[in-house]
C-alpha positions in Angstrom: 14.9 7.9 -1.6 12.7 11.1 -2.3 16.0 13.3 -0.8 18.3 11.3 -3.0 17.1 12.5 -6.5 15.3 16.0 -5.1 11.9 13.9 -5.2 12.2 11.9 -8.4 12.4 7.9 -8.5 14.9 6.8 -10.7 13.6 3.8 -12.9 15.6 2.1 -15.1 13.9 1.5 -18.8 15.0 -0.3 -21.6 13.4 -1.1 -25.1 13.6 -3.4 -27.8 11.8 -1.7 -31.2 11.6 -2.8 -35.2 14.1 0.2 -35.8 15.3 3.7 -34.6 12.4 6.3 -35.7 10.1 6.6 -32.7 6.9 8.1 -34.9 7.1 4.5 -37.2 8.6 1.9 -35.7 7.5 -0.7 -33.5 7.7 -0.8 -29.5 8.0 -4.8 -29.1 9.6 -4.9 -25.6 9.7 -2.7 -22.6 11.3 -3.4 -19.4 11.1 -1.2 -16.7 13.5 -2.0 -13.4 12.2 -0.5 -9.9 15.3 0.6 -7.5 15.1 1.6 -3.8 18.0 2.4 -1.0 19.2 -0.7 1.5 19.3 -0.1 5.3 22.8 0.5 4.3 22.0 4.0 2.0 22.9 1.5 -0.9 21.2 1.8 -4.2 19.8 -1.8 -5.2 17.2 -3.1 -7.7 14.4 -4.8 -6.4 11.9 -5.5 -9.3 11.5 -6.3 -13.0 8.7 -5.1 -14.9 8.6 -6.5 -18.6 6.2 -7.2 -21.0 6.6 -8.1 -24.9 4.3 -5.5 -27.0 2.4 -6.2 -30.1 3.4 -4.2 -33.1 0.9 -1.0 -33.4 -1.1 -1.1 -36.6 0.8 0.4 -39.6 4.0 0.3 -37.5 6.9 -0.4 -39.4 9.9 -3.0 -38.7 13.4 -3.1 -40.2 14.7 -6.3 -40.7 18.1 -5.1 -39.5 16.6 -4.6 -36.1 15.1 -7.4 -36.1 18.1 -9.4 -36.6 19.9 -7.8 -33.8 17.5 -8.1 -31.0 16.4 -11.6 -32.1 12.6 -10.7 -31.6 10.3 -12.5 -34.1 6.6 -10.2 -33.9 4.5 -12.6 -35.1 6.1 -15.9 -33.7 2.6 -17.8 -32.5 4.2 -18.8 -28.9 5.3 -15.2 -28.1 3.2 -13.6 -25.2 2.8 -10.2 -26.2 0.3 -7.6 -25.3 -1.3 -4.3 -27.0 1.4 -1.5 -26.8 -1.7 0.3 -24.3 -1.8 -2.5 -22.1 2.2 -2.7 -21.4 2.6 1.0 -21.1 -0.5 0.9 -18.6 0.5 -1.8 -16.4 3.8 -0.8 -16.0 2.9 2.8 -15.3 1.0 0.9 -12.7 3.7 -0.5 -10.7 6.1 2.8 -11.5 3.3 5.0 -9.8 3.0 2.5 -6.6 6.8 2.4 -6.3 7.1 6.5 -6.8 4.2 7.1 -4.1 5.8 4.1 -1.7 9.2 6.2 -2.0 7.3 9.7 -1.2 8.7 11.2 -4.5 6.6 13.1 -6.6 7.4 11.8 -10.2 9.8 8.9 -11.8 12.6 9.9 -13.7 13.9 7.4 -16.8 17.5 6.0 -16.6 18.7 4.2 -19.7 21.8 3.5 -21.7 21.4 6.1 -24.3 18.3 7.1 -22.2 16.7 9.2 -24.9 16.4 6.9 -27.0 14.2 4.8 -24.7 12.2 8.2 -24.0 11.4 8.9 -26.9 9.9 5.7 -27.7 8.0 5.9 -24.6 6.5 8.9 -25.0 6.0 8.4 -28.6 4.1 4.9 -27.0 2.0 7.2 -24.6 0.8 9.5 -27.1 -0.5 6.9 -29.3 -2.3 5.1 -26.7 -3.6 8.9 -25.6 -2.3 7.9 -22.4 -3.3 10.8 -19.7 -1.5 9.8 -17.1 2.6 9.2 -17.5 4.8 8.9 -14.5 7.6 9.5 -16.2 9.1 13.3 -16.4 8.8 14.0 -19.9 12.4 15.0 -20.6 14.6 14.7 -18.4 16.7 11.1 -17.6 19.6 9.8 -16.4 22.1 8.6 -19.1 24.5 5.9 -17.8 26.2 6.3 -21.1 27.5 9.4 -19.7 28.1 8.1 -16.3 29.9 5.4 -17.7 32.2 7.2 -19.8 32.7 9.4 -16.1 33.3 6.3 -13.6 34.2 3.6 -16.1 35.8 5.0 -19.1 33.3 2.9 -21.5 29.9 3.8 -23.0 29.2 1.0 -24.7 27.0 -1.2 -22.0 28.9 -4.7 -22.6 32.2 -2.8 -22.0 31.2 -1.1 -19.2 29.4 -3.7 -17.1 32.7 -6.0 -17.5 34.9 -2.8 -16.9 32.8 -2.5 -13.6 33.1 -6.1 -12.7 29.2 -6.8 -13.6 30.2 -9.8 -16.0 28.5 -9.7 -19.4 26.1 -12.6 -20.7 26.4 -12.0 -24.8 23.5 -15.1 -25.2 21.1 -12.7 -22.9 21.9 -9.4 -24.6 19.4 -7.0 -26.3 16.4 -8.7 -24.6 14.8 -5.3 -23.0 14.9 -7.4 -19.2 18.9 -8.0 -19.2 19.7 -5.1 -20.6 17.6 -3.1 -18.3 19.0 -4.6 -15.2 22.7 -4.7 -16.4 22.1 -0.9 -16.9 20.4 -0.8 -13.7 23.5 -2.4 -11.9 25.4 0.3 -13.8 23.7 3.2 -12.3 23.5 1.7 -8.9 27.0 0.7 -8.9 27.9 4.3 -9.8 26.0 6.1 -7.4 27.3 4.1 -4.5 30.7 4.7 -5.5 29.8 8.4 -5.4 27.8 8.2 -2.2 31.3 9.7 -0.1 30.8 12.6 -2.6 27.3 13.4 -2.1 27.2 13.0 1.2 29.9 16.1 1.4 28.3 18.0 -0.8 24.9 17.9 1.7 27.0 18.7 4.8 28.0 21.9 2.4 24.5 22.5 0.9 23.0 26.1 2.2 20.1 25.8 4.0 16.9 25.1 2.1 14.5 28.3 2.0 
């Protein structure tokens, strides 16, 4: 896995917020999908991290968000945690998966992956969060991929375009959506794995 990705672990991220500014609006749901290679050289997912977050104080939620991912904040029965707690125990099981795969840092895949980033990171520096095993820029964007492999960017479209099946009555909860995306990007890298493997018989020597 560490020579896959030149030493980053790809983990698969997906959020659910109370709108689309990162600085002001609320983190409610994060989901965060650890992958690893089969004794075939297959990408696979293996595990799903997910927590529903608390609103931060003063955090602001659009009601047109709201509506679309379903997610009442305040509902008495949901199990949510502090926004510091989720970010923490999930960056718990991200840094155990990245040291387990002998890579040195965990790069974020998401379906528009910036937007989940950015939300992340926005997260981490409220919660003056030191240690982030994310890379703090750079992602894989299956939007991109999809639009490559598939010829869709939108994730329904391109999970049935990819034979994945779609479940509309699951959508926008941060744990589908996370592992359809995951499925994505695994699916597309081992449809690619002829064409990487060329490319290392081709490779110069490393100094």
């Amino acid at each position: 896995m560490s020579n896959r990705f030149r030493g980053f672990l790809p983990v698969v991220v997906d959020v659910e917020t109370g709108g689309f500014n990162s600085k002001t609006d609320a983190l409610l749901e994060i989901a965060a999908v650890l992958l690893n290679l089969d004794s075939n050289g297959l990408l696979r997912r293996v595990e799903t991290i997910r927590y529903h977050v608390k609103p931060f104080e003063g955090a602001n939620l659009e009601a047109a968000s709201l509506a679309v991912n379903g997610i009442d904040p305040f509902h008495p029965l949901r199990p949510a945690i502090d926004e510091r707690d989720a970010l923490q125990r999930t960056f718990r099981e991200v840094r155990r998966a990245v040291r387990e795969s002998r890579c040195s840092r965990a790069v974020l895949v998401g379906h528009n992956a910036h937007f989940d980033l950015g939300f992340l990171n926005q997260a981490v520096e409220r919660s003056s969060i030191k240690r982030n095993p994310f890379h703090p820029f750079s992602c894989f964007d299956t939007v991109t991929l999809c639009g490559m492999a598939f010829g869709q960017t939108v994730l329904a479209r391109a999970a049935i375009a990819a034979g994945l099946g779609w479940d509309e009555t699951q959508a926008h909860s941060a744990s589908y959506d996370a592992e359809v995306t995951a499925d994505l990007f695994c699916e597309t890298v081992n449809r690619y794995r002829d064409i990487y493997e060329a490319a290392l018989r081709n490779a110069p020597p490393q100094p």
